[in-house]
C-alpha positions in Angstrom: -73.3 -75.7 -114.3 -74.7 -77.3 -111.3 -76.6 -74.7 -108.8 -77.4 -76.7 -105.7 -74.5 -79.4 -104.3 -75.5 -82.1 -101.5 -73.6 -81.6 -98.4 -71.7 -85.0 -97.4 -70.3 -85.9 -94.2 -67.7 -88.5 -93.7 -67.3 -89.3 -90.0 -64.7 -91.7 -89.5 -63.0 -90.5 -93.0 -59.3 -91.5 -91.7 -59.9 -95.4 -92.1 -59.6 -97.4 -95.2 -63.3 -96.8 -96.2 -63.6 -93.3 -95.1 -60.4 -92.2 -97.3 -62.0 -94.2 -99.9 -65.3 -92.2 -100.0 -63.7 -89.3 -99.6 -61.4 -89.3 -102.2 -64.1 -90.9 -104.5 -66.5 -87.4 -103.5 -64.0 -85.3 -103.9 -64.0 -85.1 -107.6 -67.6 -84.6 -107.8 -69.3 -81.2 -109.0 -72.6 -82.2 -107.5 -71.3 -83.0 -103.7 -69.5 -81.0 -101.1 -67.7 -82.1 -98.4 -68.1 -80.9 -94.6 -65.1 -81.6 -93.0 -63.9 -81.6 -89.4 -60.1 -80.9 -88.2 -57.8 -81.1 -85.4 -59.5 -82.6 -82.2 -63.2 -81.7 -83.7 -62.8 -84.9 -85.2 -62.8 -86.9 -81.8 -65.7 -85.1 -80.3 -69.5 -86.5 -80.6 -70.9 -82.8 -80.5 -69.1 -81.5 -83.2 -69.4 -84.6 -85.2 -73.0 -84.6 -84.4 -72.7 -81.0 -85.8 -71.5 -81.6 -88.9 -73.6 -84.2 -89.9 -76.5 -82.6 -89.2 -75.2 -79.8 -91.6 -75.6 -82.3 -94.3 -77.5 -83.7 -96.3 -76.0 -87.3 -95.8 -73.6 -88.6 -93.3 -71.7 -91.5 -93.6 -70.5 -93.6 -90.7 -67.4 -95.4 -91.1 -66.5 -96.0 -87.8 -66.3 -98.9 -85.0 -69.6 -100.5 -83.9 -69.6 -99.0 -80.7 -68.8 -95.8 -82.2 -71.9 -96.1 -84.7 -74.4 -96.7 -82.4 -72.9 -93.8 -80.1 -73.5 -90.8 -82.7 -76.8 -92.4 -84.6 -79.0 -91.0 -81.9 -77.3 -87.0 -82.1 -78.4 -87.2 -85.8 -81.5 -85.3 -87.0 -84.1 -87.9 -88.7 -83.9 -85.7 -91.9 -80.4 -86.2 -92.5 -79.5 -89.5 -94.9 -77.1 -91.7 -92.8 -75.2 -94.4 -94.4 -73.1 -96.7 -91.8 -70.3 -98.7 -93.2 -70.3 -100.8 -89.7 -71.7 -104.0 -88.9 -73.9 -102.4 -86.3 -77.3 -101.9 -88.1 -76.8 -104.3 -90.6 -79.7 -106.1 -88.9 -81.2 -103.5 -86.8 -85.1 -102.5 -86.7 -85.5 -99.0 -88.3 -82.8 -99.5 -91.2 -83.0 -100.4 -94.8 -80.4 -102.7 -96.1 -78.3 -101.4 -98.5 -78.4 -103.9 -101.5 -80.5 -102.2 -104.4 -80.1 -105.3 -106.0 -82.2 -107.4 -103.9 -85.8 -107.7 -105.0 -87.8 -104.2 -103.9 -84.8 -103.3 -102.1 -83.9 -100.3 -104.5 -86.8 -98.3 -103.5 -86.6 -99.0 -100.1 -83.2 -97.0 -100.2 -84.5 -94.1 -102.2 -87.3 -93.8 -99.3 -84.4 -94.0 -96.2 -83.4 -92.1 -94.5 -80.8 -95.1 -92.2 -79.3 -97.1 -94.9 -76.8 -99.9 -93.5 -74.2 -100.8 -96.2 -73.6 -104.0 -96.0 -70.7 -106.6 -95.9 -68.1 -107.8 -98.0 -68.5 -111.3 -97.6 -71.6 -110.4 -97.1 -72.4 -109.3 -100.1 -71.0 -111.8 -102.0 -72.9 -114.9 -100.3 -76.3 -113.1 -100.5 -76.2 -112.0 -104.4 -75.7 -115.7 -104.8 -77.9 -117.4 -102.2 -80.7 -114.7 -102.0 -81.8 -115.9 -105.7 -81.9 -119.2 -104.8 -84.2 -119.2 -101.9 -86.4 -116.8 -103.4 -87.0 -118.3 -106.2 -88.0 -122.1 -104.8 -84.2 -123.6 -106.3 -83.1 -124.0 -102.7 -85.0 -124.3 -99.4 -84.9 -121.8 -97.0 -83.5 -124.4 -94.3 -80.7 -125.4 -97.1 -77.2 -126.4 -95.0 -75.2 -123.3 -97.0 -71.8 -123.3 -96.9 -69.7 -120.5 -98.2 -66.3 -119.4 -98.5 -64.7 -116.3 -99.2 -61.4 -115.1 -100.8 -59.9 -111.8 -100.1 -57.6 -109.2 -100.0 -56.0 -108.2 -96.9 -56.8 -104.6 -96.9 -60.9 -106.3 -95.9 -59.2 -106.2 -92.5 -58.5 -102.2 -92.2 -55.8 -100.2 -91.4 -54.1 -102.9 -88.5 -54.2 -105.8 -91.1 -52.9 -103.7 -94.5 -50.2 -102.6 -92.2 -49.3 -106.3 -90.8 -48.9 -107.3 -94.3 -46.6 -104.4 -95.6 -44.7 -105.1 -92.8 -44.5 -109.2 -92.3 -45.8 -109.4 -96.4 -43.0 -111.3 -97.1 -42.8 -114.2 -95.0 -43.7 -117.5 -95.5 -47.6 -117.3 -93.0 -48.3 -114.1 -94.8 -47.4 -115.5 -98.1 -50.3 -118.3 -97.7 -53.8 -117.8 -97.8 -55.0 -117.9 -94.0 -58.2 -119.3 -92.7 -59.9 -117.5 -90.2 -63.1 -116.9 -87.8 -63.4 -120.9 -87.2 -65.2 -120.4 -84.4 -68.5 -119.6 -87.1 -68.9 -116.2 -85.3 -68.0 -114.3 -88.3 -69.4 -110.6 -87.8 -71.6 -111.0 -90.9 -72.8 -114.1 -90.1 -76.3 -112.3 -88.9 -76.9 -110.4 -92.2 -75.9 -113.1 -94.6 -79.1 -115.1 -92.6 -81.2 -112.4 -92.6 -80.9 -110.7 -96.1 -80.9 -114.2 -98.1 -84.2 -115.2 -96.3 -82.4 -118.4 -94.6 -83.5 -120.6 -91.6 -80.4 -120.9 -90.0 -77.1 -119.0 -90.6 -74.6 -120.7 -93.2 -71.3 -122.4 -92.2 -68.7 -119.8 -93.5 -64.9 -119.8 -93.9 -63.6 -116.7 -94.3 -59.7 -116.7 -95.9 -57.7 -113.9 -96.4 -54.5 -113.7 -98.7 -51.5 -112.0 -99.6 -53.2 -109.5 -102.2 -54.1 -105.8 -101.7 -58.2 -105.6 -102.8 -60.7 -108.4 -104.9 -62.3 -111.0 -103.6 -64.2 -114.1 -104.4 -67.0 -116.0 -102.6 -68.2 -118.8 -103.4 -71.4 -121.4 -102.4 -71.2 -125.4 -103.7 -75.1 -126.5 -104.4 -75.9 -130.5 -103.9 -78.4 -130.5 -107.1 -80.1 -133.5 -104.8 -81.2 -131.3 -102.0 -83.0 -128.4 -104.6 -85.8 -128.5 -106.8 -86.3 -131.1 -109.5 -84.5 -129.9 -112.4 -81.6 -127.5 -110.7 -78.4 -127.8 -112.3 -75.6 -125.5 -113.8 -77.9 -124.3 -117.2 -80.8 -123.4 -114.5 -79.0 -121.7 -112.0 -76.9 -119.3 -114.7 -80.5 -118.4 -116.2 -82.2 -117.9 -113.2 -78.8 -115.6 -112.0 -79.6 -114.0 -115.0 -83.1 -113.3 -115.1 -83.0 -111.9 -111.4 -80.0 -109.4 -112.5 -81.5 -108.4 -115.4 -80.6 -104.8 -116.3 -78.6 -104.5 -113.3 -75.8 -101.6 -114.1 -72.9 -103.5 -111.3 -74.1 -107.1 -111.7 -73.2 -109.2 -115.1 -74.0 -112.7 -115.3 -71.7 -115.4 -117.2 -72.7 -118.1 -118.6 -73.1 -122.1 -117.3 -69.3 -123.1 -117.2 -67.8 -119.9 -118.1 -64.2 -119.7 -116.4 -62.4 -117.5 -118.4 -59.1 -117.3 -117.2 -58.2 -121.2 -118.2 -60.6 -122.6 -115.8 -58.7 -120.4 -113.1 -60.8 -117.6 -110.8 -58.2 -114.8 -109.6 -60.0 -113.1 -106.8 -58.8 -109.8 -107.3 -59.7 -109.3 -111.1 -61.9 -106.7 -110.2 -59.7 -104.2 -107.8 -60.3 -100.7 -108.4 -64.0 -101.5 -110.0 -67.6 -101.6 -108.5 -69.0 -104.2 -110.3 -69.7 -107.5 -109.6 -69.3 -110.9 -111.7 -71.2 -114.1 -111.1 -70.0 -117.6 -112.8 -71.8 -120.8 -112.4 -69.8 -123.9 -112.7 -70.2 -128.2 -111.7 -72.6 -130.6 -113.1 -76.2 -132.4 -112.6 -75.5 -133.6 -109.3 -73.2 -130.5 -107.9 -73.3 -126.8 -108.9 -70.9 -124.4 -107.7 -71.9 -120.6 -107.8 -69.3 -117.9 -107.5 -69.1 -114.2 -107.0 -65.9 -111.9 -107.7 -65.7 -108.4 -106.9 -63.3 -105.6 -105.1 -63.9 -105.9 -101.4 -63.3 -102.0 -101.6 -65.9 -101.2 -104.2 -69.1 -102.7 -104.4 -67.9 -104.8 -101.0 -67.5 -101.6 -99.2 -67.2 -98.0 -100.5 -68.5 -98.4 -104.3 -71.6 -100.1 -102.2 -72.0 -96.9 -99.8 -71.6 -94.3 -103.0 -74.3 -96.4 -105.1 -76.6 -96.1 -101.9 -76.3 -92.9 -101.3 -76.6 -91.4 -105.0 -80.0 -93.8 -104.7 -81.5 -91.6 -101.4 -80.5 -88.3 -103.1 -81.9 -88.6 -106.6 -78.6 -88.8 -108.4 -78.0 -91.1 -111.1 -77.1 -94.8 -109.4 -73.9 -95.1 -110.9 -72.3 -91.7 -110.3 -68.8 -91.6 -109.2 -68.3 -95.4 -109.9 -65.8 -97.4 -111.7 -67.7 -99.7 -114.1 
């Protein structure tokens, strides 16, 4: 039996993330949770309290909420914030272990920034690319992103139980056309790119999945990019990674068909490379929940406390 147990903190643990953390810890033999009730739970100090009883803190909270308690906790204490506020901020580490040399740069933090669903999705697929000479850094990127309407927190999952079954909420809506998605910043910054890609963001009538996706014109890349290279270079960069599998060149196995929510309720992440010679189309599924969102904060944190990576996942 376990001796020692990490003390977690949750602060913001009545949204859709926090509950999801929460009830993802809660099971564990190796963590306890500090927990605040009542009007506690509205008040910096005794937030700032708690977490700095812990051993980690995670922040799942507003922006301006974030960047309000961050200062009141002790440099010792792990924090992990679920927001977009840090996500590009001096001081913090980003929290994709899948990234090149990333993985020990979380193990050494001590402010890990989780990153973004859509996020996360573009740069698994782009990152590669760039950093391995297949596209330039100042390639015109264009993404878009399928996914489940509970990627818009409690205000959105509640629109659609409500409205779910008329005819707008029935069809996939496009949204942020303005290009001023909040993740913009980080999908620039974490896939090493010039300039920020164009992105369309769509949200539809399911609960969790999602599936990004990035079309490649072969004639803009390196001599000799195509479908066959990109799957083994996808390949080679993920290789042994425990939430990443790779399929290969023109592998659409559900009858040339990509359901975005395949993967609810899992952490991992699948990426399928499809087109020809002169176009390649690279996509990424996963639960905007899991390794989108909590299944992302969880593998971070069991990185900065020793733990095994994959603890308390769904694989």
């Amino acid at each position: 039996m376990r001796e020692m147990k990490h003390r977690v903190f949750i602060d913001g643990s009545a949204g859709t993330t926090g509950l999801r953390i929460h009830e993802r810890l809660s099971g564990r033999e190796d963590i306890e949770i500090v927990t605040l009730t009542g009007e506690a739970r509205k008040q910096p100090a005794a937030r700032a309290e708690a977490a700095n009883s812990a051993d980690a803190a995670f922040l799942c909270l507003p922006d301006a909420a974030a960047r309000e308690i961050v200062p009141l906790i002790e440099k010792r204490v792990t924090v992990l914030d679920t927001s977009t506020a840090h996500r590009t901020a001096e001081g913090w580490t980003y929290g994709l272990p899948e990234l090149t040399g990333q993985r020990e740069k979380i193990r050494a933090a001590k402010r890990i920034a989780v990153p973004g669903c859509h996020a996360t999705g573009f740069i698994v697929l782009g990152r590669p690319m760039v950093e391995l000479g297949w596209a330039p850094a100042d390639y015109p990127f264009c993404a878009h992103s399928v996914t489940g309407y509970s990627g818009g927190g409690k205000s959105m999952i509640a629109d659609y139980e409500e409205n779910g079954g008329d005819a707008e909420h029935q069809s996939p809506r496009q949204y942020a056309l303005g290009q001023t998605h909040k993740h913009l910043p980080e999908m620039q910054a974490a896939a090493g790119l010039a300039y920020p890609p164009a992105f369309n963001p769509i949200v539809s009538g399911f609960y969790s999945g999602m599936a990004v996706t990035i079309a490649l014109h072969t004639r803009l890349c390196k001599a000799g990019f195509g479908p066959e290279a990109a799957a083994e270079a996808l390949r080679e960069y993920y290789r042994d990674e425990p939430l990443i599998t790779v399929h290969p060149a023109g592998e659409t196995p559900e009858n040339g068909f990509l359901p975005a929510n395949t993967l609810s309720g899992r952490d991992g992440l699948e990426i399928f490379v499809c087109g020809h010679q002169e176009q390649v189309i690279l996509l990424s599924r996963f639960d905007n929940l899991g390794k989108g969102s909590s299944g992302a904060a969880l593998q971070c944190m069991n990185l900065a406390l020793g733990e095994p990576e994959t603890a308390g996942l769904a694989l």
